[in-house]
N, CA, C and O atoms as a CHARMM CRD file, in Angstrom:
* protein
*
  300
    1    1 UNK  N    -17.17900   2.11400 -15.62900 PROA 1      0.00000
    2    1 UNK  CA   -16.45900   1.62400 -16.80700 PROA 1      0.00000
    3    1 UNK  C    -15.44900   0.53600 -16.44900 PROA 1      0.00000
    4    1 UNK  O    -14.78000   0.52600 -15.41600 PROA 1      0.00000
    5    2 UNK  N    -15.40400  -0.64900 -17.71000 PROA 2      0.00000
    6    2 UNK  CA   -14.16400  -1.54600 -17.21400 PROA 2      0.00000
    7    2 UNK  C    -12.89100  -1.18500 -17.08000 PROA 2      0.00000
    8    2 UNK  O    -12.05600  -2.03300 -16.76500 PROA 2      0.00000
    9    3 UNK  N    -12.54900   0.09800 -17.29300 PROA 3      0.00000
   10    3 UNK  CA   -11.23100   0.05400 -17.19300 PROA 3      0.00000
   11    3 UNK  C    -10.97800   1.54000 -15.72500 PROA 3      0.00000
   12    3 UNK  O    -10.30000   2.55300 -15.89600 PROA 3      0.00000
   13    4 UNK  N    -11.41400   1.33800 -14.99600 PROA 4      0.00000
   14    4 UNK  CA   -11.89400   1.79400 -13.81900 PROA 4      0.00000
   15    4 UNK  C    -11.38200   1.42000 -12.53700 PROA 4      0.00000
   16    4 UNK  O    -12.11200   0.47500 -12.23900 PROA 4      0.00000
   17    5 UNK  N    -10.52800   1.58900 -11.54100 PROA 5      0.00000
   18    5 UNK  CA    -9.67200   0.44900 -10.98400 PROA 5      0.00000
   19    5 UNK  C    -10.36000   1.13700  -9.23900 PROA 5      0.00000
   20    5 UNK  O    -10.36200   2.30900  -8.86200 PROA 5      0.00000
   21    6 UNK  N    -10.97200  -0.34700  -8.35400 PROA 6      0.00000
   22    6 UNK  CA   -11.03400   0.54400  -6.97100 PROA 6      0.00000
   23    6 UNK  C    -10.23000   0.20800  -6.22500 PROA 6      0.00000
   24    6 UNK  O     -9.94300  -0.94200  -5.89200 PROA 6      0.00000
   25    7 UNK  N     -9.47400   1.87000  -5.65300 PROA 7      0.00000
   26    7 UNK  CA    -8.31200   2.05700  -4.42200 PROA 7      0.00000
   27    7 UNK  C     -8.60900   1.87100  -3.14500 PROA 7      0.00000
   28    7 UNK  O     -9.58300   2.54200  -2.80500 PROA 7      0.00000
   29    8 UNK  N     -8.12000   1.18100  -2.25300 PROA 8      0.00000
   30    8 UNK  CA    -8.58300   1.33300  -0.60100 PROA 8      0.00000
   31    8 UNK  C     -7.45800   2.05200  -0.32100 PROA 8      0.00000
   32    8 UNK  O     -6.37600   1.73400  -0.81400 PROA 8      0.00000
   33    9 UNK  N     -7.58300   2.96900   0.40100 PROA 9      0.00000
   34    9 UNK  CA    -6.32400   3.76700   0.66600 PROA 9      0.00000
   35    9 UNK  C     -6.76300   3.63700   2.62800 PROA 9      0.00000
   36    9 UNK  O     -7.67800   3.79300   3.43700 PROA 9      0.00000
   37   10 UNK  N     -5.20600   3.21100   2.48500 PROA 10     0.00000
   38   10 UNK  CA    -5.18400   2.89300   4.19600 PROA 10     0.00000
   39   10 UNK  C     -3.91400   3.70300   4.87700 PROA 10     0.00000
   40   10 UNK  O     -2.97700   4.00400   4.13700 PROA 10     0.00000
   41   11 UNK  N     -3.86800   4.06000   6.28300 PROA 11     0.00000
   42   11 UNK  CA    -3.38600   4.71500   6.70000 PROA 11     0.00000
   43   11 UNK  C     -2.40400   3.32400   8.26600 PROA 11     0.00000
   44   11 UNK  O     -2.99100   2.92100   9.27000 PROA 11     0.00000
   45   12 UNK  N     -1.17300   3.03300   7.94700 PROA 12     0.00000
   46   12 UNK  CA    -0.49400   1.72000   9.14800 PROA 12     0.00000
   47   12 UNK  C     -2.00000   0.86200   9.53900 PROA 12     0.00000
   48   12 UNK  O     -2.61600   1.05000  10.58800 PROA 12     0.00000
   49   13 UNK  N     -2.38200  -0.01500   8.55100 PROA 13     0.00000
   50   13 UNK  CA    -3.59000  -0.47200   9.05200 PROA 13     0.00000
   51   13 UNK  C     -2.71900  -1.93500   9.61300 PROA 13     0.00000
   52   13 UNK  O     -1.61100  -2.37900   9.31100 PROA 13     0.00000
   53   14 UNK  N     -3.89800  -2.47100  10.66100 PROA 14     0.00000
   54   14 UNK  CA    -3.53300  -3.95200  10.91000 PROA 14     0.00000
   55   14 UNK  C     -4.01000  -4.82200  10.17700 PROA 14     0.00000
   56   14 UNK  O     -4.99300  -4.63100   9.46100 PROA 14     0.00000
   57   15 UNK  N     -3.35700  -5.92600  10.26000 PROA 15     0.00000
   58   15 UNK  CA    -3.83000  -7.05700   9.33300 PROA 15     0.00000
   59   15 UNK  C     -5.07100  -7.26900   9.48000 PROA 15     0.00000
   60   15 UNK  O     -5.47100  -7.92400   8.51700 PROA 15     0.00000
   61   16 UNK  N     -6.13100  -6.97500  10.42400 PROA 16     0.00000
   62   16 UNK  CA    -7.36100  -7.28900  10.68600 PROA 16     0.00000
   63   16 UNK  C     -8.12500  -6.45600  10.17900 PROA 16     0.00000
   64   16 UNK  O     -9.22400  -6.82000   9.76000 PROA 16     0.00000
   65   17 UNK  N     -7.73600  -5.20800  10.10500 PROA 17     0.00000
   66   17 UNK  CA    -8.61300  -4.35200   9.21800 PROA 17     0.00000
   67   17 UNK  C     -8.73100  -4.09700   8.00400 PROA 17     0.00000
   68   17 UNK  O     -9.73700  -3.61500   7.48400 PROA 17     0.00000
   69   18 UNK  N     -6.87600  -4.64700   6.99800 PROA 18     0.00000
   70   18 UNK  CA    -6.89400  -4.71300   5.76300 PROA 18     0.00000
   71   18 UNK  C     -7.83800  -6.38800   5.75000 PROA 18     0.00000
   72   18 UNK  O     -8.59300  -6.18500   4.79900 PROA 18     0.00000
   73   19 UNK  N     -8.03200  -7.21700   6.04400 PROA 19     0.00000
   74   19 UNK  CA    -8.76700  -8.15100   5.55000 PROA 19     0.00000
   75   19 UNK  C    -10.53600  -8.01600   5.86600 PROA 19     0.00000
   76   19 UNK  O    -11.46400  -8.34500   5.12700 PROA 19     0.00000
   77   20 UNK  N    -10.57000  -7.41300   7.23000 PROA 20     0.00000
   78   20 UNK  CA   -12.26900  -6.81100   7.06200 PROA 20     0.00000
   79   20 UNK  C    -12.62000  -6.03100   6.16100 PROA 20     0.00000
   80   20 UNK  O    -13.78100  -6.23000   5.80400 PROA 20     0.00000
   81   21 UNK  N    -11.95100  -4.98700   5.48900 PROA 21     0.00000
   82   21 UNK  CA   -12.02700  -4.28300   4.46800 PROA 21     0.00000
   83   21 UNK  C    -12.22300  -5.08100   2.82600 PROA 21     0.00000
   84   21 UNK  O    -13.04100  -4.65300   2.01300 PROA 21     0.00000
   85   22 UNK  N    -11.58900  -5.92700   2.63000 PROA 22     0.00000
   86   22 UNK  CA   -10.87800  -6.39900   0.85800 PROA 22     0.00000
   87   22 UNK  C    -12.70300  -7.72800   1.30300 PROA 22     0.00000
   88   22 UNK  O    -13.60900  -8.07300   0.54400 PROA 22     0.00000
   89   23 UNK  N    -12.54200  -7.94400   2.29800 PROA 23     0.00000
   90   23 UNK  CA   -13.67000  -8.93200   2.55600 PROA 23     0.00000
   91   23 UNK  C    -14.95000  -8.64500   2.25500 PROA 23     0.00000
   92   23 UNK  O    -15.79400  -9.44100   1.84100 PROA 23     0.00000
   93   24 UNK  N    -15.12800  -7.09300   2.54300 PROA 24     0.00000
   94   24 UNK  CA   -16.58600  -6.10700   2.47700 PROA 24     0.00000
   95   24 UNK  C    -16.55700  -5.79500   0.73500 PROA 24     0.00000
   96   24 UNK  O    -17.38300  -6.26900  -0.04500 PROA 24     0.00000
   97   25 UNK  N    -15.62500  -5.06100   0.41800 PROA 25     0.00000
   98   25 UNK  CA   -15.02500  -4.38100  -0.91700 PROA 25     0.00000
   99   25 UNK  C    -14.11100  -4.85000  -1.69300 PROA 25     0.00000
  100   25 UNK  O    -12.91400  -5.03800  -1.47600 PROA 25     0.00000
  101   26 UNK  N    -14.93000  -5.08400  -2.88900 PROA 26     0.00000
  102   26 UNK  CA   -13.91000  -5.49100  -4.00600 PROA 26     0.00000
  103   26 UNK  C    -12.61600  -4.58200  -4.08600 PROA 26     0.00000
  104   26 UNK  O    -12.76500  -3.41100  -4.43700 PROA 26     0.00000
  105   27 UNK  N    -11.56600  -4.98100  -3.83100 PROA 27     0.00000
  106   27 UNK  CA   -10.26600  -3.64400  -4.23500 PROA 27     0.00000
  107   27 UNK  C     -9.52500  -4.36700  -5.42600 PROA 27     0.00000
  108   27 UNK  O     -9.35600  -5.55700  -5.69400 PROA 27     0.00000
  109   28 UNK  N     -9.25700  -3.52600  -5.86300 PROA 28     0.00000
  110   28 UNK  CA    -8.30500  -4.16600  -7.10200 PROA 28     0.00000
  111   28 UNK  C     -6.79200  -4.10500  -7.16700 PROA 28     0.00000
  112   28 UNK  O     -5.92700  -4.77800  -7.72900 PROA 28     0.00000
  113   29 UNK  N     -6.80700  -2.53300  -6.00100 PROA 29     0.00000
  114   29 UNK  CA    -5.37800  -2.62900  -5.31500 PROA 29     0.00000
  115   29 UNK  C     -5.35200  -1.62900  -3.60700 PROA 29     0.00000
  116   29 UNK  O     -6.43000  -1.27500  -3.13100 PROA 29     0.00000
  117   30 UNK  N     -4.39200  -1.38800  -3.08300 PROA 30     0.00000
  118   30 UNK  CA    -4.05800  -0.63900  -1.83700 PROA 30     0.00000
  119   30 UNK  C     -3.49600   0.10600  -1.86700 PROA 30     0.00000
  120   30 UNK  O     -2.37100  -0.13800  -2.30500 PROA 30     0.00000
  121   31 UNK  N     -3.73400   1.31800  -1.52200 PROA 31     0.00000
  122   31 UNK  CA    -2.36000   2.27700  -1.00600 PROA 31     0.00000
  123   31 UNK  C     -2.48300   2.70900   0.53600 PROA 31     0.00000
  124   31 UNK  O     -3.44900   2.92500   1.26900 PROA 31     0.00000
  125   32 UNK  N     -1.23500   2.73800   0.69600 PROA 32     0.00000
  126   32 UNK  CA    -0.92900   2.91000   2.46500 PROA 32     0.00000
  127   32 UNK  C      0.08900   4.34800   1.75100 PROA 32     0.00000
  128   32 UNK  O      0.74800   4.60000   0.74300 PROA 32     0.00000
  129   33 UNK  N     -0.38500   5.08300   3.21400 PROA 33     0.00000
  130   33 UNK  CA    -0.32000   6.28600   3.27000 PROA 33     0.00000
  131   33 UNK  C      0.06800   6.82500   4.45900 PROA 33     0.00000
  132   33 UNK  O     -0.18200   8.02700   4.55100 PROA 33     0.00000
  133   34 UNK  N      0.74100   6.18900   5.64800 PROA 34     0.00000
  134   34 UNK  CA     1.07500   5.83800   6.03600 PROA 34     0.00000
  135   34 UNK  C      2.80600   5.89700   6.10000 PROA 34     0.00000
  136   34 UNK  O      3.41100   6.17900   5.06500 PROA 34     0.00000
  137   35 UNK  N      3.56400   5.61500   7.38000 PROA 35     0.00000
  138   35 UNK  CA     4.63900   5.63900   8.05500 PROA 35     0.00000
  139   35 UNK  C      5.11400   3.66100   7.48100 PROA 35     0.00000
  140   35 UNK  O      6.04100   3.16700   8.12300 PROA 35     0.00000
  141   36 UNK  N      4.66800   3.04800   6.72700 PROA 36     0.00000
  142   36 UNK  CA     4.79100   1.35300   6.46500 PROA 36     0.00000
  143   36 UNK  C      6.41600   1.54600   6.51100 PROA 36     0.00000
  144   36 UNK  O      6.98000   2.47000   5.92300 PROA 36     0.00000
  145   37 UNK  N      7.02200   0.66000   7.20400 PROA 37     0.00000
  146   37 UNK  CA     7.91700   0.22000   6.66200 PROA 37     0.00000
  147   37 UNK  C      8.36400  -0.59900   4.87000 PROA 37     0.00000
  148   37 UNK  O      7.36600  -0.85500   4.19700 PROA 37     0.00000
  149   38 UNK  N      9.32600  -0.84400   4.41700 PROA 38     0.00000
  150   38 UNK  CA     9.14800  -2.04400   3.32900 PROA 38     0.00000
  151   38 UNK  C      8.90600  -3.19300   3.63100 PROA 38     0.00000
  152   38 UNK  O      8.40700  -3.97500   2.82200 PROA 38     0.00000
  153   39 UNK  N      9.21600  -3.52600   4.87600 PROA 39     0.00000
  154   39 UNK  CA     9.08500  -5.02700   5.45200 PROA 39     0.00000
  155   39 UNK  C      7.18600  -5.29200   5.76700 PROA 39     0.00000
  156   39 UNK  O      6.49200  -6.30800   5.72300 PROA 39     0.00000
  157   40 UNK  N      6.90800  -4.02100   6.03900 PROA 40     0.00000
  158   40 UNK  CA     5.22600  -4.23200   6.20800 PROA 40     0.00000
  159   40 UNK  C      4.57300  -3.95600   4.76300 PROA 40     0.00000
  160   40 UNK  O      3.66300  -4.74000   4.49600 PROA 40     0.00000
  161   41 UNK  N      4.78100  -3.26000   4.05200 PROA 41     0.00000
  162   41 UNK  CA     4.78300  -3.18400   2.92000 PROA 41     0.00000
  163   41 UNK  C      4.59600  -4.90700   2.25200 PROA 41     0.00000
  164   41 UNK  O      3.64000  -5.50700   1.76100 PROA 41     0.00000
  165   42 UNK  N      5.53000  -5.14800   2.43500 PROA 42     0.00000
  166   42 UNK  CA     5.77500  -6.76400   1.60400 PROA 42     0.00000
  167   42 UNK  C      4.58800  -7.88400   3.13200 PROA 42     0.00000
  168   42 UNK  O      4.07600  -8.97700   2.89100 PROA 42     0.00000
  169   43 UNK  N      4.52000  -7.39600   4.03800 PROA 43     0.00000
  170   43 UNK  CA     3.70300  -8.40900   4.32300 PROA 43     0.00000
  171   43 UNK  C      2.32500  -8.36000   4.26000 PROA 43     0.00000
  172   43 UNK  O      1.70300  -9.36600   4.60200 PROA 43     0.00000
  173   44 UNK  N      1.52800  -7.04100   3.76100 PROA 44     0.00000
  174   44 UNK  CA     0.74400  -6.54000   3.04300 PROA 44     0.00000
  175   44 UNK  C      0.44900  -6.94800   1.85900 PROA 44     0.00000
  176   44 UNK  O     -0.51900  -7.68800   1.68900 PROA 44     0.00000
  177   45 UNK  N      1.00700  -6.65500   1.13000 PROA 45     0.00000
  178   45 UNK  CA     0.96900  -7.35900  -0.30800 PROA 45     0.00000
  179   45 UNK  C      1.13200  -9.32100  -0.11400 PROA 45     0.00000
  180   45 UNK  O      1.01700  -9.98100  -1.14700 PROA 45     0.00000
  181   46 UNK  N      1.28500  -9.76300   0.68700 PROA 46     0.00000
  182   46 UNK  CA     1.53400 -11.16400   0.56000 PROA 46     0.00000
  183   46 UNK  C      0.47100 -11.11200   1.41400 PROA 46     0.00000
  184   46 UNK  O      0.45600 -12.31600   1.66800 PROA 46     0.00000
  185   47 UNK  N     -0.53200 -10.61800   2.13000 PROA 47     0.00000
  186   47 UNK  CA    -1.72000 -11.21800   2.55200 PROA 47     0.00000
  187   47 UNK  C     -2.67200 -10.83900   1.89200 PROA 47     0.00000
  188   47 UNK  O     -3.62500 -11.61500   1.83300 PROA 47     0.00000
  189   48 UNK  N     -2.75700  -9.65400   1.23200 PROA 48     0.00000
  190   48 UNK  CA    -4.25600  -9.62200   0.56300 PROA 48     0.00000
  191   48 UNK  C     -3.83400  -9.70500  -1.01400 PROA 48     0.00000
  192   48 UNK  O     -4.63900  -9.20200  -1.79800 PROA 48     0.00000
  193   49 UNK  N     -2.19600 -10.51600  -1.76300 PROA 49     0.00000
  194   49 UNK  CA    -2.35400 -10.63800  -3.19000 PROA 49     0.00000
  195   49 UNK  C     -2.86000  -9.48900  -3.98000 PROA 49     0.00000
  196   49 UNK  O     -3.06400  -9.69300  -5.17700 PROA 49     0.00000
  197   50 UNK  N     -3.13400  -8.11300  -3.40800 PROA 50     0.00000
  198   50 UNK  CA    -3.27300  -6.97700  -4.65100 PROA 50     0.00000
  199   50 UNK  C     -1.58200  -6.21200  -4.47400 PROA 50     0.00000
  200   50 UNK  O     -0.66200  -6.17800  -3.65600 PROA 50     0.00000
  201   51 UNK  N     -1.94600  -5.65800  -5.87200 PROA 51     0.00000
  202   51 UNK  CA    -1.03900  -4.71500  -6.11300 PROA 51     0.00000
  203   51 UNK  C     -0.82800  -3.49200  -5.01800 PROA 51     0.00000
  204   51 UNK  O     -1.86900  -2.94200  -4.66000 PROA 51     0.00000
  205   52 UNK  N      0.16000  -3.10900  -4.56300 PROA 52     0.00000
  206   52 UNK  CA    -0.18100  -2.22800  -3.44700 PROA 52     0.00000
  207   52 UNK  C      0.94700  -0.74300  -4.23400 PROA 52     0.00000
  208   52 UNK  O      2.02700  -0.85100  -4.81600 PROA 52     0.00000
  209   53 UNK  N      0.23200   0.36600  -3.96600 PROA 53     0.00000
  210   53 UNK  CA     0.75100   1.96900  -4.04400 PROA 53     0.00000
  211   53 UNK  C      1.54300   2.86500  -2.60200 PROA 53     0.00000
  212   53 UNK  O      1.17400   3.48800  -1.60600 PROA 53     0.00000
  213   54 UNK  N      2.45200   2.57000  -3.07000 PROA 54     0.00000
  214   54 UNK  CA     2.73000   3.55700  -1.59300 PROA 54     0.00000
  215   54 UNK  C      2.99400   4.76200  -1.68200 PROA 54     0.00000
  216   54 UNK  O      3.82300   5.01700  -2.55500 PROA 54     0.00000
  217   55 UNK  N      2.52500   5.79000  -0.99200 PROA 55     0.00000
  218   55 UNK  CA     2.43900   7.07100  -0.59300 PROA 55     0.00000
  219   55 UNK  C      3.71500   7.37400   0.14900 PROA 55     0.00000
  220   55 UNK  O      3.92400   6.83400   1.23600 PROA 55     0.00000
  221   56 UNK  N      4.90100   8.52900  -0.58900 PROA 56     0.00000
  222   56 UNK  CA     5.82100   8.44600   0.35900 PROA 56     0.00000
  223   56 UNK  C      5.90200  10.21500   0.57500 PROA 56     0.00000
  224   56 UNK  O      5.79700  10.98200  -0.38200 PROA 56     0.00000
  225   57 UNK  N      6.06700  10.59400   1.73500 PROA 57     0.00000
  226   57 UNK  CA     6.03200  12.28400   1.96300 PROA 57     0.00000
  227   57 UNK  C      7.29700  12.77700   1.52000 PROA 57     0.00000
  228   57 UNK  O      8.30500  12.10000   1.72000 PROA 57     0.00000
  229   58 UNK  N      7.37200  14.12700   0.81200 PROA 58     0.00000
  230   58 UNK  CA     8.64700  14.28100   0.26800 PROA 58     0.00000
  231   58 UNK  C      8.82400  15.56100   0.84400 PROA 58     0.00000
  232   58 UNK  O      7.74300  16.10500   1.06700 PROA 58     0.00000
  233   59 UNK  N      9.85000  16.25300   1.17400 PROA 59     0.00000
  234   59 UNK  CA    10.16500  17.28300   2.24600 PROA 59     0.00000
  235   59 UNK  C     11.83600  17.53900   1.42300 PROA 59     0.00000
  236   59 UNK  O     12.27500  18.63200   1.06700 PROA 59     0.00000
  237   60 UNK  N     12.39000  16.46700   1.30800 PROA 60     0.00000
  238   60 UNK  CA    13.84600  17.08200   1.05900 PROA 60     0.00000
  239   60 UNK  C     14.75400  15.56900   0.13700 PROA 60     0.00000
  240   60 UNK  O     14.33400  14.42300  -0.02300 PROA 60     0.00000
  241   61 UNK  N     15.71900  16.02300  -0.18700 PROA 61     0.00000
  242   61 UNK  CA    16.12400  15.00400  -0.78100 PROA 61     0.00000
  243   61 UNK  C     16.37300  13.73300  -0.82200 PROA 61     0.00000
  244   61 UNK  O     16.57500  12.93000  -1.73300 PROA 61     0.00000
  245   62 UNK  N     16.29200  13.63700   1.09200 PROA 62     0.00000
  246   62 UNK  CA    16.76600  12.27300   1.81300 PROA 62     0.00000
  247   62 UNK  C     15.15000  11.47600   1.60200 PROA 62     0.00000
  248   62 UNK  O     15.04700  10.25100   1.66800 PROA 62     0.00000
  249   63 UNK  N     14.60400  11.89600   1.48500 PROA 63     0.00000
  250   63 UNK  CA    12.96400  11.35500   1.13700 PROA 63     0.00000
  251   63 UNK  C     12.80800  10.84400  -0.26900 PROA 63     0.00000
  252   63 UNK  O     11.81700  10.16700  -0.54400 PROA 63     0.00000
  253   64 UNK  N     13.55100  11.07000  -1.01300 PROA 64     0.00000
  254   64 UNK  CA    13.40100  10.38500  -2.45200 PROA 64     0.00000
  255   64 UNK  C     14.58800   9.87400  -2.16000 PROA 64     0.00000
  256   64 UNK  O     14.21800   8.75900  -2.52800 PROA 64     0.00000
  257   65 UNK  N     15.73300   9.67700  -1.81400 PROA 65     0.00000
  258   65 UNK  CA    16.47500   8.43400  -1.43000 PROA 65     0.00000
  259   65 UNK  C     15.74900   7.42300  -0.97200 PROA 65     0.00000
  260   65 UNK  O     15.88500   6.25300  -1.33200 PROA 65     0.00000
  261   66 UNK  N     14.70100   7.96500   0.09600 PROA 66     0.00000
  262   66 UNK  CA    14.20900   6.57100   0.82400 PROA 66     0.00000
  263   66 UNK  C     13.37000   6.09700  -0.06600 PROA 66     0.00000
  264   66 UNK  O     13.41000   4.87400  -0.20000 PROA 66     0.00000
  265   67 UNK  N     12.84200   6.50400  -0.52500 PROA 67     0.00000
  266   67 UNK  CA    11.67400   6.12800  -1.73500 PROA 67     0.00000
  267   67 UNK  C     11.70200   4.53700  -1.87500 PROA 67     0.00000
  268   67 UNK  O     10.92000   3.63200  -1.58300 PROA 67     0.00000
  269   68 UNK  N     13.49600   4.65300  -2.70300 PROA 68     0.00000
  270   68 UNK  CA    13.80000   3.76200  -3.37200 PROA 68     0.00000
  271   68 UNK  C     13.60500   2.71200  -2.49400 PROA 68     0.00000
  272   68 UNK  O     13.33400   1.63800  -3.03100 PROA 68     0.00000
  273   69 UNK  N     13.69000   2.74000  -0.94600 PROA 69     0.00000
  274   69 UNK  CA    13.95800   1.53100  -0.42600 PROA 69     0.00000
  275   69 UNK  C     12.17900   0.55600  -0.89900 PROA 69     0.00000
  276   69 UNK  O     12.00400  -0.61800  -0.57500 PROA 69     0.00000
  277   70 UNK  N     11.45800   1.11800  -1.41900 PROA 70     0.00000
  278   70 UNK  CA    10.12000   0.64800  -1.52800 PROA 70     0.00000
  279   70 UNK  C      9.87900   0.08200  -3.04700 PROA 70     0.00000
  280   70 UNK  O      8.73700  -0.25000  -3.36500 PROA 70     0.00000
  281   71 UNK  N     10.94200  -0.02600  -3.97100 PROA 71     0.00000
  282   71 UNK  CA    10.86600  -0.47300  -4.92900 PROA 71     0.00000
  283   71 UNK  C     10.70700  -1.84100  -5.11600 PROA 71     0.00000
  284   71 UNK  O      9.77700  -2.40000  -5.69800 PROA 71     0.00000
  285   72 UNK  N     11.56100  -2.28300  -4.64700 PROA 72     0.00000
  286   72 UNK  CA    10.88500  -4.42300  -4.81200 PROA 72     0.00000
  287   72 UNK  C      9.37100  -4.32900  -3.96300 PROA 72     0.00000
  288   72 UNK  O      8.43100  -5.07800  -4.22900 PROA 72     0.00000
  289   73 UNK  N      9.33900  -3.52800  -3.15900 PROA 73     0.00000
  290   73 UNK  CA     8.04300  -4.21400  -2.52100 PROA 73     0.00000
  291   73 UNK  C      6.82900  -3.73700  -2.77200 PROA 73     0.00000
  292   73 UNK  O      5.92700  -4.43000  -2.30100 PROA 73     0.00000
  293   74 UNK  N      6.32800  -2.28700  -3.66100 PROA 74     0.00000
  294   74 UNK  CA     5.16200  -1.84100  -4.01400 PROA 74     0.00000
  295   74 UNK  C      5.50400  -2.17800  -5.22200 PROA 74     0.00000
  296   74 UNK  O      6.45800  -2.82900  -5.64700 PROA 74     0.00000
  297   75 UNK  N      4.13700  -1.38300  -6.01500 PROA 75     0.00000
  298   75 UNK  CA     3.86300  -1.45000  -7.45400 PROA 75     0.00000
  299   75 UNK  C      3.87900  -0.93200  -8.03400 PROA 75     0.00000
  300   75 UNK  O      3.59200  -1.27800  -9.18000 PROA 75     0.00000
């Protein structure tokens, strides 16, 4: 269906494998799932131009503090 969206869900990938991947497979967006920093985060999204999801592990409160640090840079 068109309103159907495909996820690549990646785990600290390198730049070489998020672009062998988006190259093989149409993605429409990314999620890293993954330890990313925001700074890799944002250089992610500025090489492959999709929308990117980040996966953040939540354990205790200081984990949804950090969350936030991922707000300018995911989607």
């Amino acid at each position: 269906p068109k309103n159907l969206r495909s996820v690549g869900l990646f785990v600290e990938p390198t730049d070489q494998e998020v672009l062998r991947i988006i190259s093989s497979v149409p993605l429409d967006m990314i999620q890293l799932h993954g330890d990313e920093t925001p700074e890799r985060v944002e250089q992610i999204a500025a090489l492959t131009n999709l929308p990117i999801i980040k996966a953040i592990r939540v354990s205790g409160r200081e984990d949804i503090d950090r969350a936030h640090d991922y707000e300018e840079c995911a989607d």
